[in-house]
C-alpha positions in Angstrom: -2.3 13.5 20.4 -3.3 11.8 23.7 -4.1 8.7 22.2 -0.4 7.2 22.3 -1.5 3.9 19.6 -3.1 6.6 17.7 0.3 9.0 17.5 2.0 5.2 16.7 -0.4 4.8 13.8 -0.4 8.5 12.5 3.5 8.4 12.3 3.6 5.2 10.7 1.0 6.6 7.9 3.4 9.5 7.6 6.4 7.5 6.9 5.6 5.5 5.0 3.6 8.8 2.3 7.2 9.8 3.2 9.2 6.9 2.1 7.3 6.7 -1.7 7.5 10.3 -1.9 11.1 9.7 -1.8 12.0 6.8 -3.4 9.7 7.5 -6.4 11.1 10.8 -6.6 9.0 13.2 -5.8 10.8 15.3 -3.4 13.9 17.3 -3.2 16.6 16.7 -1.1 14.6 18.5 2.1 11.8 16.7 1.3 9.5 18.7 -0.5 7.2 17.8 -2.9 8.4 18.9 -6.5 5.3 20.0 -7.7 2.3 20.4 -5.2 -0.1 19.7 -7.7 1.0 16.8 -9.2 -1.2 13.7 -8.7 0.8 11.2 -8.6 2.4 12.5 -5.1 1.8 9.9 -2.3 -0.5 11.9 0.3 -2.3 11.2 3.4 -6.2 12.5 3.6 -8.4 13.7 5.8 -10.2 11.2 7.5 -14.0 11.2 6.4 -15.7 9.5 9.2 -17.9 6.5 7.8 -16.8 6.9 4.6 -13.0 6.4 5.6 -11.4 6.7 2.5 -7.7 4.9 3.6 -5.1 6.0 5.2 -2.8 7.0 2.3 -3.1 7.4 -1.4 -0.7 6.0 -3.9 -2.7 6.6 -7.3 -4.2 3.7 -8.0 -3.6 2.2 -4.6 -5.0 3.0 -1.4 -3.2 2.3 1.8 -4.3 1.0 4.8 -1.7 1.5 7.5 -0.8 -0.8 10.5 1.4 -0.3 13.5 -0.2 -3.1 15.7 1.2 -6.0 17.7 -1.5 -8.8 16.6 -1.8 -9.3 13.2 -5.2 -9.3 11.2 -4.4 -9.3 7.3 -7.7 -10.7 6.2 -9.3 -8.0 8.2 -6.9 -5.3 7.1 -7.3 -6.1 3.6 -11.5 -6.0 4.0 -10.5 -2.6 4.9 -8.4 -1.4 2.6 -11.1 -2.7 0.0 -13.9 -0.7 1.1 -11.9 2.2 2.1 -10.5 1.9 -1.5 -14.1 1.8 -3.1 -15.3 5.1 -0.8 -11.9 7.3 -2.6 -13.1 6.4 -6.3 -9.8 3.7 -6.3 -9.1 0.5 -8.1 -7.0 -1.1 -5.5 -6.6 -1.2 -1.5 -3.9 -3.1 0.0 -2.9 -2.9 3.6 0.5 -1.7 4.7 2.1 -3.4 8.1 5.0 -2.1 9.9 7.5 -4.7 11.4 8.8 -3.8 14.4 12.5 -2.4 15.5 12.9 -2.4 11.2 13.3 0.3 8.7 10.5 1.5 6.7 11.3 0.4 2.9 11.1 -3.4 5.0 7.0 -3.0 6.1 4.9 -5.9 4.4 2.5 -4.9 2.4 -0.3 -7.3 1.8 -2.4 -7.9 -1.5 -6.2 -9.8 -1.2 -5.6 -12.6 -3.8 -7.8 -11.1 -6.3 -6.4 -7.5 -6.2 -2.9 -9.5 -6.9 -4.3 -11.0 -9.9 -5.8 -7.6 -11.3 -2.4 -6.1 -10.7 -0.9 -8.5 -12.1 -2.9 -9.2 -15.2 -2.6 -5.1 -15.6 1.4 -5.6 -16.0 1.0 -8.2 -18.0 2.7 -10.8 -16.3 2.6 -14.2 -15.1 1.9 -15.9 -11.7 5.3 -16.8 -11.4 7.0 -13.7 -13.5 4.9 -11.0 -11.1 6.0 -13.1 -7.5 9.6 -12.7 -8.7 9.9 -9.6 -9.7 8.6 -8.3 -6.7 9.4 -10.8 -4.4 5.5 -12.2 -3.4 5.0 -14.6 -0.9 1.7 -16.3 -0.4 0.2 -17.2 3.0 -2.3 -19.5 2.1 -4.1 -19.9 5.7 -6.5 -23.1 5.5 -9.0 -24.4 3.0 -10.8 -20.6 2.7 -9.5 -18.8 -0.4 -10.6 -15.5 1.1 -8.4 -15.7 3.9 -5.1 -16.1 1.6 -3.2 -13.1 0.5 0.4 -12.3 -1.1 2.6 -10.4 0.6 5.9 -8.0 -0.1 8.2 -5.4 1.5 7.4 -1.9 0.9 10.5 -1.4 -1.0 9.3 -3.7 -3.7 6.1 -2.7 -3.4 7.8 0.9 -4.4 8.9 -0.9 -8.0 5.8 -2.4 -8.4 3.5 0.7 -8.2 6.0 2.7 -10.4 5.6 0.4 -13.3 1.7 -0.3 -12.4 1.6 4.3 -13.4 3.9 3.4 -16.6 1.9 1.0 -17.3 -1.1 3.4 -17.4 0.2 5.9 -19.7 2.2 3.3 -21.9 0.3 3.7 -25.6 
């Protein structure tokens, strides 16, 4: 790749696919998937032009990926939304890396209102789904649609295990 951000950016997609593989258990020990077919593997698509369709897929989330020095949530999460609606998927949230750290510590940011469908899908309260997955809120001025709630990736890891128990749970 000659496009040295772009390299940046493609890596940090891959490690963090690689990470979830991993820490939901979807991989051996070399770090290959278990079963190919299985839909629930974390992958990274192929771009689709206009219709972008994220950056990685962790049924029911889609990932938008960051490795950037200036921060843009709000725009990140418009993003993740529509990139979310063009793969067929409930949920987009976008994915940060923080810089010099280890992956399972990138932020992952939640639009308010896909936080409260999550949520609401788990069953929890406000203050039961923040703590179990360690939210933080960054509530930026009077505009609602420029808050969001944020977490590391490792919780974020919990989280969208028991959001796929939660959708095969009788």
């Amino acid at each position: 790749m000659a496009n040295r951000n772009k390299a940046k950016g493609t890596q940090w997609e891959s490690d963090v696919r690689d990470y979830l593989n991993e820490a939901l258990g979807l991989v051996d020990a070399r770090g290959v998937l278990l079963d190919p077919f299985d839909a629930h593997n974390v992958r990274r698509p192929a771009q689709e032009g206009a219709a972008d369709v994220g950056d990685v897929h962790a049924v029911p989330f889609v990932l938008e990926c960051k490795n950037v020095k200036r921060l843009s949530v709000p725009t990140f999460l418009r993003q993740a939304r529509v990139e979310a609606r063009h793969a067929g998927f409930p949920y987009g949230v976008a994915v940060v890396k923080v810089p010099r750290s280890n992956t399972r510590r990138g932020k992952v940011h939640f639009a308010v209102d896909t936080w409260t469908r999550v949520r609401l899908v788990l069953g929890l309260s406000s203050r039961a789904f923040a703590d179990r997955y360690a939210f933080a809120a960054s509530l930026r001025g009077v505009d609602s649609g420029q808050w969001y709630m944020t977490t590391e990736l490792e919780s974020f890891r919990r989280l969208l295990a028991d959001m796929r128990a939660a959708r095969h749970a009788p």
